[in-house]
N, C-alpha and C positions, 0 to 999 in steps of 0.2 A: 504493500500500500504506500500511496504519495502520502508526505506529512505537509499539514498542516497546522502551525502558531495561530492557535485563538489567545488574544491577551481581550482578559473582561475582569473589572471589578468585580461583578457578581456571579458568585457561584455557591452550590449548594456548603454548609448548611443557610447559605441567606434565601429567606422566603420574597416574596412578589411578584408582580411581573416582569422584573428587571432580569432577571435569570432565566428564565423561562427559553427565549426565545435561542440562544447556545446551548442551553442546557440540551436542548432537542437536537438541533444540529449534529451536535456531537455523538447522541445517540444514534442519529441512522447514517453519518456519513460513514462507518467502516462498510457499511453496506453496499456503496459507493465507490471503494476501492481507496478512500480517505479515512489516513489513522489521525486523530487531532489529537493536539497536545495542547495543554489548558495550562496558562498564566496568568496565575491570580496573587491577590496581595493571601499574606500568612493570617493576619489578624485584621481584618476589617473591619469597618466599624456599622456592624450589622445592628438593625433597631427588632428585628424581626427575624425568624431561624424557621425552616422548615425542614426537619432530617428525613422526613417522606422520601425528600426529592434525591437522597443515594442513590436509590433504586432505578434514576433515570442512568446512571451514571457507566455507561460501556465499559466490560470488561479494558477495550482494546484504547480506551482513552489514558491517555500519560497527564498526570497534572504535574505543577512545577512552580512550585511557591516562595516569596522571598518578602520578609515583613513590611509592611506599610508605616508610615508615619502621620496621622491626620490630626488638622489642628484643632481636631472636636474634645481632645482629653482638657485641653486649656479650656476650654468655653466650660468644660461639663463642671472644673475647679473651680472657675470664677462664678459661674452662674447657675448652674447644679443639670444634672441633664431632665428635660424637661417631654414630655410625647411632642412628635412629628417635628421635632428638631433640625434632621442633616437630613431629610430626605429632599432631591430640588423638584419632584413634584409635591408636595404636601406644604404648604404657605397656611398658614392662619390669619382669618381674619383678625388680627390684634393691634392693634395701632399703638402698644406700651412704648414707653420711651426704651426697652432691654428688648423688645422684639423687631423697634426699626433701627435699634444699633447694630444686631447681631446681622438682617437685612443688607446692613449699609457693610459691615465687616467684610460677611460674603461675598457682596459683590463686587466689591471694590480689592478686595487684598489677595483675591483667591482667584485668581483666573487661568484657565477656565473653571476650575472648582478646588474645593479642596484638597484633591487626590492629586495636585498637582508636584507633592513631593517625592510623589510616588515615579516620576517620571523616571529623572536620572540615575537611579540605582537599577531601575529595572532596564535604560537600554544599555547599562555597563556590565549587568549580569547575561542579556539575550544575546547582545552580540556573539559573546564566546560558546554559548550553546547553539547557535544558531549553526554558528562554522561547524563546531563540534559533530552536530546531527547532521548535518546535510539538508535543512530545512531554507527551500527555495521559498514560502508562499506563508505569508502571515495574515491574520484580521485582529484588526481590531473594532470594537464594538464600542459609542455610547450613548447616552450618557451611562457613567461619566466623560466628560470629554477628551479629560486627562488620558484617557486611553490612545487616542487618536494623536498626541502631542509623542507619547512613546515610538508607536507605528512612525513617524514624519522622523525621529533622529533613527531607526532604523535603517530608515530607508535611505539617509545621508549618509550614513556612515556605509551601509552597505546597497548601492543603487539596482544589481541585479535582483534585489529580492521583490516579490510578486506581493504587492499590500493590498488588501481589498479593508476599505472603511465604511465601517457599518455603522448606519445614522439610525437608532430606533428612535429618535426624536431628533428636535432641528437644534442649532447649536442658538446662531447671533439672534434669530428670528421665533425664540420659544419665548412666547409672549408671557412666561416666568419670571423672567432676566427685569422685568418692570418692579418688579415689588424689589427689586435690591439697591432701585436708585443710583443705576449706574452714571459714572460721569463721564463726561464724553470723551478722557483719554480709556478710560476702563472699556466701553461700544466698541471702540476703533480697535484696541488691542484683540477684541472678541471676533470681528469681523476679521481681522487680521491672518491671524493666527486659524482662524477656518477656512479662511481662501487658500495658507498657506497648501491646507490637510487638503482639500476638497483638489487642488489644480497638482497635486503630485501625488495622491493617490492613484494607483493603477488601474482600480476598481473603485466606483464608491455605490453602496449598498443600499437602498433605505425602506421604508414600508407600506409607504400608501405614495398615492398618485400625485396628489397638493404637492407634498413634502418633495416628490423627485422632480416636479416645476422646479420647486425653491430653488433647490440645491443646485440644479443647474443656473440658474439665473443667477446663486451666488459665486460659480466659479468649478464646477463641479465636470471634467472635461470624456472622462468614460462612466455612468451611471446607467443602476439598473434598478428593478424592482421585487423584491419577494417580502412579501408582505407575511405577520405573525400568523398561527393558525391553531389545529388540534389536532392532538393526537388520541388517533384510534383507538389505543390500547389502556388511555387513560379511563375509559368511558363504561364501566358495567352500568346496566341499565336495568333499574329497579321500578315494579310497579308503584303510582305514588298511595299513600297508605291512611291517606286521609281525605276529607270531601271540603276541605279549608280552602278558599280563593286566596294562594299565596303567590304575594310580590317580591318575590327577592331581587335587593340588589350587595353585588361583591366586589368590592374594593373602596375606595378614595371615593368618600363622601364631604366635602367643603364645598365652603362659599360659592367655589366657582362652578359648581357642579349643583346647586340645589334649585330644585323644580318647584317653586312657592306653589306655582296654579294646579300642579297635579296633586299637591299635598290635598291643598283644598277644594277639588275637583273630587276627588274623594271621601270626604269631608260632607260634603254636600249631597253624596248621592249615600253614604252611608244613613246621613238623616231622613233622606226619602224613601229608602227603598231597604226592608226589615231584613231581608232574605240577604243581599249584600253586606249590610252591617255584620249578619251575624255569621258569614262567612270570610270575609275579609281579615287578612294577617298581612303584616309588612315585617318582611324577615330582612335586617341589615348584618351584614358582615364585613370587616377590614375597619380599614383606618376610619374613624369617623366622628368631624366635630362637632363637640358638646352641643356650640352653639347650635346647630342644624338639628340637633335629636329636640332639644329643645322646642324649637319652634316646630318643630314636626308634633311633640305634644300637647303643643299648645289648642292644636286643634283639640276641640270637645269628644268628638267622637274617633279619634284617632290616638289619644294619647294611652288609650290600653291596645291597643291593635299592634305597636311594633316588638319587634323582637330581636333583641341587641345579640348578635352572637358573637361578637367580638370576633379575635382575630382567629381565622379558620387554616389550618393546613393545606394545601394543595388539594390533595387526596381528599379531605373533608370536604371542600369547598363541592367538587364535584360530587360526592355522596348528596350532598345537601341540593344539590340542580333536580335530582329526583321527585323532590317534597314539592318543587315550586311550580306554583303553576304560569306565572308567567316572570318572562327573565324581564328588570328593567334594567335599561344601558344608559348611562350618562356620561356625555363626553363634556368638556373644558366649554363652558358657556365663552371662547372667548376664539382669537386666530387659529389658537393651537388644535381648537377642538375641530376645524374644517377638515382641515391632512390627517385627524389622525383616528385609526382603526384599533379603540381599545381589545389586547389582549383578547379579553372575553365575549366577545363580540362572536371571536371562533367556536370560544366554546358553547356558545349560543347556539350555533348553528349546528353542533355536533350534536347536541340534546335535544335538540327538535322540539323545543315550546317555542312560545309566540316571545318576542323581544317588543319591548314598551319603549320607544329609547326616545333621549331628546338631547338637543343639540344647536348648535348654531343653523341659521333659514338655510343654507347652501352646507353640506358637508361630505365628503368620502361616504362617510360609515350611510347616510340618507342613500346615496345612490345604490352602495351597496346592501343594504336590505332592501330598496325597492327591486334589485335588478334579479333577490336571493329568492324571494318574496317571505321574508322570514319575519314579519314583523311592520308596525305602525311609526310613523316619524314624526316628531312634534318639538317644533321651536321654542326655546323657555318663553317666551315672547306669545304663544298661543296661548287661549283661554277659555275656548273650544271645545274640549275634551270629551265630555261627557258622552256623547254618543255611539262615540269610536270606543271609549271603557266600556261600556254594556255592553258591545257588541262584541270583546273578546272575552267578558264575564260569563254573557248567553253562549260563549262557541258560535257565532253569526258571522267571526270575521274568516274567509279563507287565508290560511299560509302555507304555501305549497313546496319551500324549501327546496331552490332547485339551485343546481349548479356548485352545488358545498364543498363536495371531496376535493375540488382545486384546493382548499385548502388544509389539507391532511399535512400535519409534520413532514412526514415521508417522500408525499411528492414535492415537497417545498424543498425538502432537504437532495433531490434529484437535480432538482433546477439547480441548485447551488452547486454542488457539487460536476454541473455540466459548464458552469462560469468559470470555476477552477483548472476545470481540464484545458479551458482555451490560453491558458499561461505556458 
């Protein structure tokens, strides 16, 4: 088998969806005739742990670790460590004078993130493994972006080597980088430094349609697209075992993501109609701010109906798809939510319920559930609702779920694996 350098922050025991999309990779590429070797930090600064995810982990995979330094121990000493801290998708709505300094720290001191110390040791230690193995063909994957900064002195110091950079998000353009109050040498150096990654990577990778505009428009000169997905094997499928009209939604639940009107859309048809009231559960799971659970029970007739299940295992998470009876999807009320194809979306589509999703008026995931027909699309900006909810309460809406298996791990990891052979 050809070898291939996966260098990623995230790797199992970290839980999310940040790991997810290599972790798979690497599972079916020996299959492929690709052995990958996995370079990850020793000690991460993981907020969240999922050891399920071993078991994704190929016999035939090499991993290759060397510690990290991140300047989260300082802040945890000065300031105590506090929930959804160092994750760059998880922002709190908090406007404290300690939440827009730390804000203002990261974004300005840290660029492109924290992991940035992580750089220079890891391309002084790859190099000589690099020669060492015989390893022509690297990736690197982020956010974090720091990964990408590694890949770029790799690839100076050694020009022959084949780099494919993997964008599962947008770097200068993830309309995140706004809550840190960047100043405008801090943009520049951001745009910089990605032009650099994007016009001397060999390959550049990323996951939806929006985002591979972007990236070219920012300088991105060979790009392609394989977007995240699910895997077959994760998926037993259990009859559901209850007659509950259950909403689940899993993952990152914040400000930026909260449906005011569908809270209350439900709310309203719970008071009207006996049979929905006393059917109705809203089951949440993942990260999820106070303040949102809050106003979620603030409603009258909502406030016994949710069900907090905190943070779920992989493996649970999907146990748990069983019970529900319709998936909801919430993407980034904001730019970033246009390009981008959450995660779960796939595994939506592999468990075959109806998907509730809402999102920005124009978005990827909209076209692709309408094109899936897997599911209802609704702008936070609509107020609307009601009729569309009864109609997939009653079973009155069709979803025909056609055209899904394009996104199986397996043949995603084909595609990728047919990118690498063109090196």
């Amino acid at each position: 088998m050809k070898k291939v350098l996966i260098i990623t922050y995230y790797w199992p025991p970290a839980g999310g969806s940040g790991v997810q999309r290599w972790l798979k990779f690497s599972k079916y590429l020996p299959k492929y005739r690709w052995k990958p070797i996995i370079f990850t930090p020793e000690n991460p600064y993981n907020e969240i742990n999922d050891f399920d995810l071993y078991s994704d982990i190929s016999n035939d995979t090499e991993i290759w670790k060397i510690p990290i330094w991140e300047p989260y121990s300082i802040k945890d000493k000065l300031f105590g460590k506090g929930a959804n801290v160092q994750s760059s998708g998880i922002i709190l709505n908090n406007n404290s004078f300690k939440n827009r300094l730390l804000k203002w720290i990261r974004g300005n001191f840290f660029i492109p993130d924290p992991k940035i110390y992580w750089v220079k040791p890891s391309i002084d230690f790859l190099v000589k493994k690099i020669k060492s193995e015989g390893i022509n063909c690297i990736v690197t994957t982020g956010p974090p972006h720091s990964m990408h900064l590694i890949g770029l002195g790799l690839k100076k110091l050694l020009p022959n080597l084949n780099w494919v950079s993997d964008f599962r998000d947008p770097w200068s353009e993830l309309d995140i980088l706004e809550e840190f109050n960047l100043s405008k040498r801090s943009k520049l150096k951001h745009l910089k430094l990605e032009n650099q990654v994007l016009k001397t990577a060999d390959l550049v990778l990323t996951v939806s349609k929006t985002w591979l505009d972007d990236l070219k428009r920012l300088g991105a000169k060979n790009i392609d697209l394989i977007t995240n997905g699910f895997d077959d094997e994760d998926f037993v499928f259990e009859k559901k075992d209850n007659d509950k009209f259950i909403i689940g939604h899993f993952g990152l639940l914040n400000h930026l993501r909260n449906p005011i009107h569908f809270w209350k859309t439900l709310n309203d048809i719970c008071q009207r109609d006996p049979m929905f009231n006393k059917k109705l559960e809203i089951h949440l799971a993942g990260n999820i701010d106070n303040s949102v659970l809050i106003q979620i029970k603030s409603f009258s007739f909502l406030k016994d109906k949710i069900v907090d299940l905190k943070y779920l295992s992989h493996k649970n998470v999907i146990k748990h798809y069983n019970q529900v009876s319709v998936m909801l999807l919430l993407l980034f009320n904001s730019k970033s939510g246009i390009g981008n194809y959450p995660g779960k979306i796939f595994e939506y589509f592999a468990i075959k319920k109806p998907i509730v999703a809402f999102g920005p008026k124009i978005s990827d995931s909209k076209d692709l559930i309408n094109s899936t027909k897997t599911g209802i699309y609704f702008s936070y900006d609509d107020v609307d609702l009601e009729e569309n909810l009864l109609k997939v309460f009653n079973n009155k809406l069709s979803f025909g779920v056609q055209n899904t298996d394009q996104f199986s791990r397996d043949k995603l990891t084909e595609k990728l694996a047919n990118l690498l052979n063109k090196f």
